[in-house]
N, C-alpha and C positions, 0 to 999 in steps of 0.2 A: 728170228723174231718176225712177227707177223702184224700189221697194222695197218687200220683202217680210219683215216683224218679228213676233218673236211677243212683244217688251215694247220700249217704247219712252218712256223716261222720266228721262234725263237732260237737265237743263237745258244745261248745256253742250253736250252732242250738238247739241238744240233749237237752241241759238244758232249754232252750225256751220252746221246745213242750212238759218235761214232767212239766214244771209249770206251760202252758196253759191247756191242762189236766188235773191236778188237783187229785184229786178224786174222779170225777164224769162224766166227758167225754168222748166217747168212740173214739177210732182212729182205722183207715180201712187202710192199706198200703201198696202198691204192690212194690216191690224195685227190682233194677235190680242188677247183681252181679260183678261187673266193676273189673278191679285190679286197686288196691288202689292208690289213688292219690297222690304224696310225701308229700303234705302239712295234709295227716287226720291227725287226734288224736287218732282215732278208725278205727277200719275196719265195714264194712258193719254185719258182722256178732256181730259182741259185739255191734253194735248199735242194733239190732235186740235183744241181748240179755238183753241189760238194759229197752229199751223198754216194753220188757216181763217179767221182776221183778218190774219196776214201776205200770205197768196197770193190768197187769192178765190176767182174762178173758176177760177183756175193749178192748183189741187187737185184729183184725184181720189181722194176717200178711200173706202174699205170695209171693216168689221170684217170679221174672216175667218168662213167659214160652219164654226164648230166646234164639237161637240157641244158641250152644258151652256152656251153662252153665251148672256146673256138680248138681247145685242145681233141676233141673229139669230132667223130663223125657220124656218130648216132647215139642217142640218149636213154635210158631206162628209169632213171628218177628223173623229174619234173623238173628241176631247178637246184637243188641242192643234194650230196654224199656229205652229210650231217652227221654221220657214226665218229664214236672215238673212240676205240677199242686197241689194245695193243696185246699182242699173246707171246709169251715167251716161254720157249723149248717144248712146248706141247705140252705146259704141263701147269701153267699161269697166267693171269688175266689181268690186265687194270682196264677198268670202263670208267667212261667220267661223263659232266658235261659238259669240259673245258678243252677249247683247242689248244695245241702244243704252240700258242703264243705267249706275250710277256704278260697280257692283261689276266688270262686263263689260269695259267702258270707263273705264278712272278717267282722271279730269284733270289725267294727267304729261307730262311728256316730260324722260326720265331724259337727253338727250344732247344737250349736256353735263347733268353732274348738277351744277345750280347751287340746287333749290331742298332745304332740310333737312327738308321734309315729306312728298317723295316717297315715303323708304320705310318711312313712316308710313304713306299714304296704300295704297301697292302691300300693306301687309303684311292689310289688309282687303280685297284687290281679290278675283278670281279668275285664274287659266291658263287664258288661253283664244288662241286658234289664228286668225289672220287672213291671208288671202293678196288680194292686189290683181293681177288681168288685168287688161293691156290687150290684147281680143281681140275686133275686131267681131263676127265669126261667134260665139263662143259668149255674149259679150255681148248679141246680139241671143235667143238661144237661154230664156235664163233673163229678158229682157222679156219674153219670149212664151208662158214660164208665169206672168209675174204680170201678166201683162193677162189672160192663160184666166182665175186668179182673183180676177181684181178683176173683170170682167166676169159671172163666175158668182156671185160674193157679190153684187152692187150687189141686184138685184131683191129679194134674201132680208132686206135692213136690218129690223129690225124699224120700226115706225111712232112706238108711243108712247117716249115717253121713257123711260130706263131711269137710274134713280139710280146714281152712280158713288161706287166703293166709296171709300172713307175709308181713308187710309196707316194710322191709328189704328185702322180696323176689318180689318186685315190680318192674316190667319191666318198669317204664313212668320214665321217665329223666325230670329235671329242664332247660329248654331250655334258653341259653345265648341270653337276649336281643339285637335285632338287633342296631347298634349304629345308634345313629339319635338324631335330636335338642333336649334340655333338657330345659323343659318348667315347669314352676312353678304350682305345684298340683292345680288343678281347682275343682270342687266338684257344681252340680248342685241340688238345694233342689230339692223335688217333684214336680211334677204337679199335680194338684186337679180338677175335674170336677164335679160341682155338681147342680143341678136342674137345669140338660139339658137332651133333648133328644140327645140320640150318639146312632148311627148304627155301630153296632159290629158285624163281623162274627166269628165267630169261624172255624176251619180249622184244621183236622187232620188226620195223616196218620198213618196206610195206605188206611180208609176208603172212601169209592167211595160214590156217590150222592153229595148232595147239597155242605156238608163240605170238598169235597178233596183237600185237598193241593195244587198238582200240580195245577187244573185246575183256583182255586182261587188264587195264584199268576200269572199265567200265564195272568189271566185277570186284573190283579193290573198292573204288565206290561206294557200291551198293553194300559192301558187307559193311561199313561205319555204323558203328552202333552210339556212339558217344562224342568220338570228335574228330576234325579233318582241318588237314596243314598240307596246303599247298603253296608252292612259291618257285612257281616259273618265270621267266623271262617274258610270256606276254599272253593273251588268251586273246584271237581274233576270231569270235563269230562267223561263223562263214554266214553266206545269203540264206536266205528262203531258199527251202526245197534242195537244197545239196548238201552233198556230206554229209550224209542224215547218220554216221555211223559217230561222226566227230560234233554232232549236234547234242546225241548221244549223253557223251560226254558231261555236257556244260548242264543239258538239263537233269543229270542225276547229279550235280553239285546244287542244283539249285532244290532238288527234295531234300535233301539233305538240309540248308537251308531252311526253308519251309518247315522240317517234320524240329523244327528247335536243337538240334545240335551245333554243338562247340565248332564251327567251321572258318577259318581264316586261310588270307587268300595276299600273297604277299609277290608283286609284280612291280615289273622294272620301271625306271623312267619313260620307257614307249610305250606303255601303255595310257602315260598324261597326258597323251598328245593326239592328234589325230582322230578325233572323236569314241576310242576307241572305250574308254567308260560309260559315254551314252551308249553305246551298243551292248556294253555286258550289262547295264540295265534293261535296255529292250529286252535282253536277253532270257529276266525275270531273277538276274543275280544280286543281290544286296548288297550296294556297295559302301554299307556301314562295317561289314565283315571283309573287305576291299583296305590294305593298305600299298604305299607307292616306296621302291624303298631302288636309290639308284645302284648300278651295277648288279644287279641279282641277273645270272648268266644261268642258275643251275635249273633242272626241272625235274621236282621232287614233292613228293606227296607221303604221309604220314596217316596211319589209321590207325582211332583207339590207342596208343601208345605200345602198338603190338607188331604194328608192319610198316612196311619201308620204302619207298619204290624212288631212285631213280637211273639216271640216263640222257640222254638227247634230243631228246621229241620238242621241240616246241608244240604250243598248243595254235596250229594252226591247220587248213586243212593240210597242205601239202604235207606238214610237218607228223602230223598224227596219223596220214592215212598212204602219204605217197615216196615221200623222200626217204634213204637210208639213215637208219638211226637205229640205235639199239640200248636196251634199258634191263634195268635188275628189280625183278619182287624180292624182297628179302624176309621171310617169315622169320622175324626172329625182335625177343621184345627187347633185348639189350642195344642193338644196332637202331631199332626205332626210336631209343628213349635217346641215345646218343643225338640221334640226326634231328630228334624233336628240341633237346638241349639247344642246339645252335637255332633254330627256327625259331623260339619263343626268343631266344635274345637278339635276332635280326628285328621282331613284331615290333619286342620293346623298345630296345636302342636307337634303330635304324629306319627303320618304318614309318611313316605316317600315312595319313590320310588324306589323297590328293583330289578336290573333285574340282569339274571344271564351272564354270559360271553359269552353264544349263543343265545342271545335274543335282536333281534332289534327292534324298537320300529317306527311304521310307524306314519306319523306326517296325525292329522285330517283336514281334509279341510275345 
């Protein structure tokens, strides 16, 4: 198995992948060095460390080469190895937007709903977005950017020991849900697709040609003829005059907007804060078509009820233009209508409308 994490700290995950390994499977893993999330069980480093008393020699581990991490010694993305991808036998694929933590990944399985803690458990989780290929060709496709970077970090490890952080010395705060309607736990099974042709792209940054990110949403976009569903984790404007690729972006949501289409816009609780709604206003976004809905972790976007798109990208510069992250087009109208099924019941249910006390909201014509 092959895998590319930028946190990796659930126990229960852990016990997953060393009983699907076995002892006989080998695992490849590039992980990134995050501070700890309030909900681990372990830190990234003791996961690394039972990993390497279960497997042995079966392991190839590498911290990712990313700026500010004291595990390395030279950097290629800016700040974050944001990818979540995991490949098995060369032959499958799960991508998501969820790291292999408790909050990403909680330990349910709603179907049948037999245990009474579930949606106890789910009401602390996050939304976050998973799809499983089975597809050798691009299966083999995303091994062979994480073997480029496990191969490109290995040399850069740093040597001496580096102290690993303390769950108790963890700067991330448990964020107090925004108050809003209280809607009875919903739980949507899978979708399955199977002996069809589906056109899939693949899309990741900060890689340029066929796969870049920005340019292939940017044309997922533009093609919206009727209606747009997005629901990322946060949209931060960059400044004047940079990032004009990732400016891009916002301002073809906002024609979209403008030309009267059906367009909702469904972001986390970070986005109520920190001015960052008066900026998607500056920005010329409508934030009547702006709901706030907390723990939304995923970043996924919906066109016309025909296409699909997610994956890891925050919408930020680093995130859409610089950092490792990887995402799926799924041209296919079953799997859109699916992903749109849960999006309209987050808008409903879950969602509101959060604006701050300098933020007017102009009415669409």
């Amino acid at each position: 198995m092959h895998t590319q994490l930028y946190d990796f700290t659930s126990a229960h995950v852990l016990q997953a992948v060393e009983a699907g390994t076995g002892n006989r499977q080998d695992l490849s893993l590039v992980l990134d060095h995050p501070a700890p999330n309030p909900a681990a069980d372990q830190t990234d480093e003791e996961t690394e460390a039972a990993l390497g008393e279960e497997l042995g020699t079966r392991l190839q581990f590498a911290w990712a080469a990313e700026g500010g991490d004291p595990k390395v010694t030279k950097a290629f993305f800016p700040n974050a190895y944001h990818i979540k991808v995991a490949v098995k036998d060369h032959s499958s694929f799960w991508l998501s937007s969820g790291n292999w933590n408790n909050t990403n990944q909680p330990d349910i399985n709603p179907f049948p709903k037999s245990n009474p803690k579930i949606d106890a458990i789910a009401k602390k989780s996050d939304r976050d977005w998973h799809v499983i290929v089975q597809h050798p060709g691009l299966a083999k496709t995303f091994e062979a950017y994480l073997q480029h970077d496990l191969e490109s970090a290995t040399p850069l490890q740093a040597g001496a020991a580096v102290p690993a952080p303390t769950l108790e010395a963890s700067t991330l705060s448990v964020e107090t849900p925004i108050p809003g309607r209280i809607a009875p736990a919903k739980y949507f099974e899978p979708f399955q697709i199977t002996d069809e042709v589906v056109s899939i792209q693949p899309i990741l940054t900060p890689d340029s040609g066929d796969g870049n990110y920005a340019a292939n949403i940017l044309k997922l976009i533009q093609s919206a003829k009727k209606s747009l569903y997005i629901q990322t984790q946060y949209i931060h404007p960059p400044r004047p005059g940079t990032d004009a690729d990732f400016h891009a972006l916002i301002d073809v949501v906002k024609d979209k907007m403008n030309e009267g289409l059906d367009v909702r816009i469904v972001l986390s609780q970070y986005e109520a804060t920190g001015g960052w709604l008066e900026k998607l206003q500056e920005a010329g976004l409508d934030l009547s078509m702006v709901r706030i809905q907390h723990g939304v972790h995923n970043k996924g976007f919906i066109v016309d009820s025909e296409t699909v798109a997610l994956g890891s990208q925050n919408w930020s510069g680093d995130g859409v233009l610089r950092n490792r992250d990887a995402s799926l087009i799924i041209y296919h109208q079953g799997a859109a209508q699916y992903f749109e099924k849960i999006f309209i019941h987050d808008w409903t249910t879950l969602a509101k409308q959060q604006l701050s006390a300098h933020t007017a909201v102009r009415t669409s014509e």
